[in-house]
C-alpha positions as CSV (number, residue, x, y, z in Angstrom):
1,X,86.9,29.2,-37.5
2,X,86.7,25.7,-37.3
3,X,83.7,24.0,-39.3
4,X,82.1,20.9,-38.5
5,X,81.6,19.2,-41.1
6,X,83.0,18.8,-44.1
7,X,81.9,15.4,-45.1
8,X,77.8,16.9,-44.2
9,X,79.1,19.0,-47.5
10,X,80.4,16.1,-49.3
11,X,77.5,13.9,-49.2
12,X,75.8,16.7,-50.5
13,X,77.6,17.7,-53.7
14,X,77.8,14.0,-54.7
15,X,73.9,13.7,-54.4
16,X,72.5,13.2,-58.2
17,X,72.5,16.5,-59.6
18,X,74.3,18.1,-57.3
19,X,77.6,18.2,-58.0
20,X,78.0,21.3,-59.2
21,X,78.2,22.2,-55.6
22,X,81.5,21.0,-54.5
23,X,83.4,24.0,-56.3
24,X,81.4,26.8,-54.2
25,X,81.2,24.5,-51.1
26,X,85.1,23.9,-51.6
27,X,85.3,27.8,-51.7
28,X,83.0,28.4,-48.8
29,X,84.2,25.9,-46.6
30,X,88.2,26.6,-47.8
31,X,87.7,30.5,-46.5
32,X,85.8,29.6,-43.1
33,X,88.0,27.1,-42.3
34,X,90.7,29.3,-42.6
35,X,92.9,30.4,-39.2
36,X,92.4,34.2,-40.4
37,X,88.7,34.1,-40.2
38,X,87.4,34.4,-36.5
39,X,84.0,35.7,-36.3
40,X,83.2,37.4,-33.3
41,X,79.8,38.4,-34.0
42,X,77.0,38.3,-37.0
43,X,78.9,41.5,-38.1
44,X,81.9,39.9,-38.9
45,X,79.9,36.7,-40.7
46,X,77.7,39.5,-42.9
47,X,81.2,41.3,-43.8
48,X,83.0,38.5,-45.3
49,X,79.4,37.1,-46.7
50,X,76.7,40.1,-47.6
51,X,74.4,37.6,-48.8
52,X,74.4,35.9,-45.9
53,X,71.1,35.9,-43.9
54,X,70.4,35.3,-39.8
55,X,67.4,33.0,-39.4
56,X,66.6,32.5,-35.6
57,X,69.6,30.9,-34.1
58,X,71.1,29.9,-37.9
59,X,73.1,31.6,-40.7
60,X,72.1,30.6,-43.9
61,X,74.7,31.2,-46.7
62,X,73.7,31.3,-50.4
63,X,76.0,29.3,-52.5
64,X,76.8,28.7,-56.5
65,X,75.1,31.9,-57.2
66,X,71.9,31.5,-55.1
67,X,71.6,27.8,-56.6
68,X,72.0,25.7,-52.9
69,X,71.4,27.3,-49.4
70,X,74.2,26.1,-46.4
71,X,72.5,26.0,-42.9
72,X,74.9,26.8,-40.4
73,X,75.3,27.5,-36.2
74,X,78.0,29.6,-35.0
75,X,79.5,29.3,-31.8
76,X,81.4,32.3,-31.9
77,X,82.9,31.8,-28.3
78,X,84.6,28.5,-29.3
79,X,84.7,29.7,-33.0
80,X,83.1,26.8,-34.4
81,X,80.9,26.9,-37.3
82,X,78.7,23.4,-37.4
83,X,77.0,22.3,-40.7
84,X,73.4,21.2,-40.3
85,X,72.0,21.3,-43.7
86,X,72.9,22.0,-48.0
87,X,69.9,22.1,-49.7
88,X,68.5,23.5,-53.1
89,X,66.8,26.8,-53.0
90,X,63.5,25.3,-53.6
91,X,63.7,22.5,-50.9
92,X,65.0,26.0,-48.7
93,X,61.7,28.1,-49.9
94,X,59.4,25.4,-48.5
95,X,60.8,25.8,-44.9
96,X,60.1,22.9,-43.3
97,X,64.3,22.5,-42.2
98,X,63.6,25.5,-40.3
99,X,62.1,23.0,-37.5
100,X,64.2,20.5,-38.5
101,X,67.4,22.8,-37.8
102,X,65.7,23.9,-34.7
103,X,66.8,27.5,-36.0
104,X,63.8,28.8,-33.7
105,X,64.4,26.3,-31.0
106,X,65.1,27.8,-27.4
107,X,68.7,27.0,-26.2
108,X,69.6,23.4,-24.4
109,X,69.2,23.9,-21.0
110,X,73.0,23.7,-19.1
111,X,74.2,20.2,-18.5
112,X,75.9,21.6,-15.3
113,X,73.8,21.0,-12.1
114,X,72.9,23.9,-9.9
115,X,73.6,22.5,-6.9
116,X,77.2,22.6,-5.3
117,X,78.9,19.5,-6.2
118,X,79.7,17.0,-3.3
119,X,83.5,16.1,-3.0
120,X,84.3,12.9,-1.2
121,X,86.5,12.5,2.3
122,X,90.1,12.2,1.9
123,X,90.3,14.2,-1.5
């Protein structure tokens, strides 16, 4: 898996009284990132991570023993994993980064038009 980003991680665990995040988030982000780890589905996320929980579209991970929750999409077709929030558990119990996340959000529309693409003369 590839993850995207590290430095969303960084600026967390050097927050005031966070840093005792960076070991687990090192840890986390050290195994995901790995070339051996290539989720195809949830299944595979909730086999290497059992605490791990699917929130709409978003897999939250707990992290230094339930301290911090990670936010996370998964693309698993391009086998990217992209960091959208590290919080505390109680900022997490609240819920308001569930909109924020847009865990619940439909899915961006496609980008592609539906109509068949003009190709100019002489090409």
């Amino acid at each position: 898996m590839r993850v995207i980003s590290k430095a969303r991680l960084r600026r967390f665990w050097q927050l005031p009284g966070c840093q005792d995040a960076e070991g687990p988030l090192r840890a986390w982000y050290t195994h995901v990132n790995s070339r051996t780890v290539a989720w195809q589905s949830w299944g595979g996320v909730k086999a290497d991570f059992g605490n791990a929980s699917l929130v709409g579209s978003c897999v939250v991970f707990n992290i230094g023993g339930n301290k911090y929750r990670l936010v996370t999409r998964i693309l698993y077709s391009s086998q990217k994993v992209f960091v959208l929030r590290v919080m505390p558990h109680a900022e997490y119990d609240e819920g308001k980064w569930k909109d924020e996340c847009g865990c619940f959000a439909p899915p961006p529309t496609s980008r592609i038009s539906d109509s068949p693409r003009r190709i100019p003369k002489g090409r």
